[in-house]
N, C-alpha and C positions, 0 to 999 in steps of 0.2 A: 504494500500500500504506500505510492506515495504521499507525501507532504504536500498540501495544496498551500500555493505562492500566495505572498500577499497582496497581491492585484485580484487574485481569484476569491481572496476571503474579502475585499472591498468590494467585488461587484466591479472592479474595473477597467478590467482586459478590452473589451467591446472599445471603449473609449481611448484607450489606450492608443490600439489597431488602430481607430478613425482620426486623431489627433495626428500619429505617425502614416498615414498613407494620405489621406485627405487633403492634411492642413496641414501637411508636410512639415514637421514640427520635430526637433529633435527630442532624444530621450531626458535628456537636459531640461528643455522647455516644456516637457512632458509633465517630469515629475514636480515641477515649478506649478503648472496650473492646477496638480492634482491635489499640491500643498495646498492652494487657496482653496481646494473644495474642502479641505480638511484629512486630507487622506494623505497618511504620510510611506510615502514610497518614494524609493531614493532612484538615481537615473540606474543605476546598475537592476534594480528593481524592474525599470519602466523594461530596461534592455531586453531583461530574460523573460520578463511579462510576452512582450513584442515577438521574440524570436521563439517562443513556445506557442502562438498562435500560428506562429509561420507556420513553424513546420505540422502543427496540426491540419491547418488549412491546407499544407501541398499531401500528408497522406490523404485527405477528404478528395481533394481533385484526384491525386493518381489512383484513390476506388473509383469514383467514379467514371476516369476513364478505360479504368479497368472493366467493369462493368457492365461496360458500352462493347468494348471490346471483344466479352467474353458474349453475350448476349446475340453480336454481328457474327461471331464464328459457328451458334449452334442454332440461329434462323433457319438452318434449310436444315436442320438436325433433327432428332426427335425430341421426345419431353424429356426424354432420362438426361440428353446431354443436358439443358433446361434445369432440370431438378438437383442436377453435380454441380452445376456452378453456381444456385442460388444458394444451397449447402455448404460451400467452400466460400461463398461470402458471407454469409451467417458465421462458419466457424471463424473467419478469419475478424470479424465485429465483433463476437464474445475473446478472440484472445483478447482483441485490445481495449474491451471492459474487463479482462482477468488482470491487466498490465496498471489500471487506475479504478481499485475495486470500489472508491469512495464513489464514484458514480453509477452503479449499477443501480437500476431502477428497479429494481426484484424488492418485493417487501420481505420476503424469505430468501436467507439463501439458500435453500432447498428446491425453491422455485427455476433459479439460476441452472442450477447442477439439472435438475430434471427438464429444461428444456437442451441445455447441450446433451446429454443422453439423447434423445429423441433424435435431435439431429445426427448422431453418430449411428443411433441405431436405423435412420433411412438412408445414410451414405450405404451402409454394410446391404439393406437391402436391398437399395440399386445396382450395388458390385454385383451380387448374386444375379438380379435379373439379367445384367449386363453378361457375365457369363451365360449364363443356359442360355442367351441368344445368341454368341457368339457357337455354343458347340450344338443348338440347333441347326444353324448355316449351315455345320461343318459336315453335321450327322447327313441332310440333304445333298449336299455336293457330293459325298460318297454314293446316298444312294442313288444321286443320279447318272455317277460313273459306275458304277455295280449294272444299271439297265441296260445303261446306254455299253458296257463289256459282253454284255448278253446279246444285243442286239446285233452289234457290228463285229463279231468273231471273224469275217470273214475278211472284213476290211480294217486291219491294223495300222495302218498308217493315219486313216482316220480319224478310229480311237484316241491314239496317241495326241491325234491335235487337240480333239474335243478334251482330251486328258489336261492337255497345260492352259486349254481357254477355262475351263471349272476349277484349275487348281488357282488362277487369278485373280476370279471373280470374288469383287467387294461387294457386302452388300449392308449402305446404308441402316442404322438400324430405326 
């Protein structure tokens, strides 16, 4: 659990950021205006205030365009791939409430732990469906070279091509 900054126990990060990007104002002249509101935060203060929203703010944009990213690759996909990436973003939102536990919005922590369970236990589901579809495929493509070795005994050359076009074939799941 970390220690929450004293910008964060004043309520004044938001202002902070707007002072510094805005009114372009330095951390100096930061923690000078924040004296006169009464809030006493020193520029080193204002600094780390500032540069922990940054980098909060650039993980916020690189999920989201991660996202975006992950979302645009399983469009033409099925749901499972849909359902892996919205679980890997889940899981990866609860590490980073495991990382600053004083924010977790769970009245219970029991509440916390029982929904990541859930989630781990529909990853583990999907893995499973995700296999027996993948050795569905594989059971069919044999049996369609088991028919199609019955049929064409006579013509092996044949065979042979129809052999490496089925041992190729992807199929979307």
């Amino acid at each position: 659990m970390g220690r929450r900054s004293k910008a964060e126990l004043e309520g004044v990060t938001g202002d902070i950021v707007t002072m510094h990007d805005r009114d372009m104002m330095t951390h100096r002249e930061i923690a000078e205006e924040l004296q006169k509101r009464g809030k006493d935060l020193s520029d080193e203060a204002v600094r780390r205030s500032y540069n922990s929203a940054r980098r909060k703010a650039e993980k916020y944009r690189l999920a989201a365009e991660s996202s975006k990213a992950v979302l645009e690759s399983v469009a033409d996909g099925t749901n499972t791939d849909l359902v892996e990436a919205a679980n890997s973003i889940l899981i990866n939102m609860f590490y980073e409430k495991i990382l600053d536990m004083e924010d977790l919005e769970f009245e219970k922590p029991a509440d916390f732990f029982k929904a990541m369970g859930t989630i781990a236990k529909n990853q583990v589901e999907l893995s499973k469906h995700r296999l027996n579809f993948q050795n569905g495929v594989e059971k069919a493509k044999n049996a369609v070279y088991e028919a199609l070795a019955q049929s064409l005994t006579e013509h092996p050359d044949l065979l042979e091509e129809l052999k490496k076009t089925i041992a190729e074939l992807e199929v979307k799941e």
